[in-house]
Residue, then its C-alpha position, 0 to 999 in steps of 0.5 A: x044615914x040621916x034617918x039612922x041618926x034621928x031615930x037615935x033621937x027619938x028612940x028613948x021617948x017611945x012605947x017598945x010595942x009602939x016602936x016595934x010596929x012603927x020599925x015594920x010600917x015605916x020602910x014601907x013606903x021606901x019599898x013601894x017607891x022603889x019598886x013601882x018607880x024600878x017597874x015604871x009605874x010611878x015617877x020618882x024625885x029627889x024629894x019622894x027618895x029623900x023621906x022614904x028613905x029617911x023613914x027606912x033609915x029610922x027603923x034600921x036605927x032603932x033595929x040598932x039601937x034594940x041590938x045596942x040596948x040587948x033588946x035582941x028579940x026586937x032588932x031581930x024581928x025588926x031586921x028579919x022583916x027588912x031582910x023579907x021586904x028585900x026578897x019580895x023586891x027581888x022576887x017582883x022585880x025579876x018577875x017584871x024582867x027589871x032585876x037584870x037591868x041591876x045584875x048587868x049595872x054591877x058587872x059592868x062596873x066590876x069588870x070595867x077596867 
């Protein structure tokens, strides 16, 4: 949320094609993090989640505030992008047999009474 709210910020002050590229480099350290910290290849900290994250929640505010601005083909691009970064998680994290770990999280918390 934080993220979001800084790059309401900075959003006026930069190029399009700046932005735009920024929008797809950006979550990009938050899906490396993750995903070697879920297959167990790196240790993670709040720190290293707390700026990661930040830099993802700035490029989902500015795909917003494209959408905000009509700047429609951008924020599409921008979320298409986020939503192809998810699959490729999904589909390496089933592949190193952690994905499950996840599904079997949810419908305990579901069923649980």
């Amino acid at each position: 949320m934080i993220g979001i709210i800084i790059s309401f910020l900075f959003y006026s002050g930069i190029d399009i094609n700046l932005l735009l590229l920024l929008s797809f480099l950006l979550p990009l350290p938050a899906v490396f993090n993750f995903t070697l910290y879920e297959i167990g290849f790196i240790n993670n900290n709040n720190f290293y989640r707390i700026i990661t994250g930040l830099l993802l929640g700035i490029s989902i505010g500015w795909a917003i505030l494209n959408l905000l601005t009509n700047k429609i083909e951008y924020a599409f691009f921008s979320l298409l992008w986020i939503m192809i970064l998810e699959i490729i998680v999904t589909i390496i994290l089933h592949r190193a047999k952690v994905l499950e770990k996840f599904f079997a999280q949810y419908e305990n918390g579901l069923f649980e009474e």
